[in-house]
C-alpha positions as CSV (number, residue, x, y, z in Angstrom):
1,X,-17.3,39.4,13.0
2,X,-14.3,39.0,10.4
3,X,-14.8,35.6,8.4
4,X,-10.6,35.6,7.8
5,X,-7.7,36.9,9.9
6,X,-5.2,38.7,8.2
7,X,-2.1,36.7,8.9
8,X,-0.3,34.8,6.4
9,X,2.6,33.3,8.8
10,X,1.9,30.9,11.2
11,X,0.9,27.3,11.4
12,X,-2.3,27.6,13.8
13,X,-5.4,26.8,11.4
14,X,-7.0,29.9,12.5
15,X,-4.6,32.1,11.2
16,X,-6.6,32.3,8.1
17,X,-10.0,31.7,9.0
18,X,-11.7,32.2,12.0
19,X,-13.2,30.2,14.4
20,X,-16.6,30.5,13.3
21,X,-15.8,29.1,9.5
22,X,-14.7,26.0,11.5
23,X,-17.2,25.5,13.2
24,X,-19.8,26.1,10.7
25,X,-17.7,24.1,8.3
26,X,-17.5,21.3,10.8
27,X,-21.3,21.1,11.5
28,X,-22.2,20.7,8.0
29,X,-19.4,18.2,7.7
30,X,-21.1,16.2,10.4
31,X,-25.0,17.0,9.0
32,X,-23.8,15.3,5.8
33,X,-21.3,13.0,6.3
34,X,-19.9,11.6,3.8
35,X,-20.0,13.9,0.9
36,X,-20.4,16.9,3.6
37,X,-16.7,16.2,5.4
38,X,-15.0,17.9,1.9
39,X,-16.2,20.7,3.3
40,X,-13.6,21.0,6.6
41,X,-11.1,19.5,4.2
42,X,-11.5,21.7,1.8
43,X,-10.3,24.7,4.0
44,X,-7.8,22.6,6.0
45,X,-6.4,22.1,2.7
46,X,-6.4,25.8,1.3
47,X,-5.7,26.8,5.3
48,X,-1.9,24.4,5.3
49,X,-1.1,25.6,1.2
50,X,-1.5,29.3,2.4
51,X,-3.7,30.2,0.0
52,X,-7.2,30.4,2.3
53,X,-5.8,34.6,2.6
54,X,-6.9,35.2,-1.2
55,X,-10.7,33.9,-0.6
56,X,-13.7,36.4,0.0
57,X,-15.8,35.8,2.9
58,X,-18.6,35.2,-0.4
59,X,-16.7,32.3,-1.8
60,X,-16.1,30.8,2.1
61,X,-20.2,31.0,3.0
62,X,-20.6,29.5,-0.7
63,X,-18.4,26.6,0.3
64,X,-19.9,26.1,3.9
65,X,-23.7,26.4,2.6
66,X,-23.5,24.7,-0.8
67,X,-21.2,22.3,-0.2
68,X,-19.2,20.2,-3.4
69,X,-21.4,22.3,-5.6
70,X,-19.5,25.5,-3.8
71,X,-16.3,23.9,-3.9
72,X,-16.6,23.4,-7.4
73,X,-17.5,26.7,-8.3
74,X,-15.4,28.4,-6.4
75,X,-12.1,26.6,-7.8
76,X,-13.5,26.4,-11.2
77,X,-14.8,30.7,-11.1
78,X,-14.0,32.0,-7.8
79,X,-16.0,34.8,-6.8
80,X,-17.6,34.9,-10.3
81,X,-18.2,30.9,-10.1
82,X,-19.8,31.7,-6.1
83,X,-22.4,34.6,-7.6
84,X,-23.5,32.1,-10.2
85,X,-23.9,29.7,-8.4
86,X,-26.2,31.5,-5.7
87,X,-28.0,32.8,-8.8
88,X,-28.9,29.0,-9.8
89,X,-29.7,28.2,-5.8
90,X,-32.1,31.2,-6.1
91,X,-33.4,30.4,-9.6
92,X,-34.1,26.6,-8.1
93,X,-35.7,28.0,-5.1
94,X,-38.5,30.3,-6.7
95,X,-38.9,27.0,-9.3
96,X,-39.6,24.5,-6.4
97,X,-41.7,26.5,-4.4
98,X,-43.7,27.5,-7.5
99,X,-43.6,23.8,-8.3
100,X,-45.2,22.7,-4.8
101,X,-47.7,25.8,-5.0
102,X,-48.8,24.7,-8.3
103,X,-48.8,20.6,-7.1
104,X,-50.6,21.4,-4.1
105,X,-53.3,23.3,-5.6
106,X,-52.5,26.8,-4.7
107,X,-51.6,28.0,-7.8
108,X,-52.8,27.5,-10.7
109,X,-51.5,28.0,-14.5
């Protein structure tokens, strides 16, 4: 399933991305209200300027499952600014669950 149509013209909000962004943009919105509703406005915005057409389907997912962090690094680097900053979500990952495993007694240094 295509994260973006390929029409430029049109006023629908789906003409750039697809249903499926919405809705996952919409839930997380929802999930996280306050800071979370940037997220649907985020893409209405880029959806009503016309530019929505020029993002990867990397940079929307970054936006949707990071949140301001995503917006951020997506204005700021683009697809460049989304890779680093799944890099630092990974690189925080492996350091919390190392953290708890060493906490909890599971690991030890």
């Amino acid at each position: 399933m295509a994260t973006q149509h390929g029409s430029r013209s049109g006023g629908a909000l789906t003409d750039q991305y697809s249903l499926l962004v919405w809705l996952a943009a919409s839930l997380v919105g929802l999930l996280t209200i306050p800071i979370g509703l940037l997220v649907p406005g985020y893409f209405y915005m880029k959806a009503t300027n016309g530019t929505a057409i020029e993002q990867t389907t990397l940079e929307i997912w970054t936006v949707i499952l990071l949140g301001i962090f995503g917006i951020a690094a997506v204005e700021l680097g683009g697809r460049r600014g989304a890779k680093l900053l799944w890099g630092a979500a990974v690189l925080v990952s492996v350091l919390l669950i190392i953290g708890l495993a060493y906490l909890s007694g599971f690991v030890t240094l």
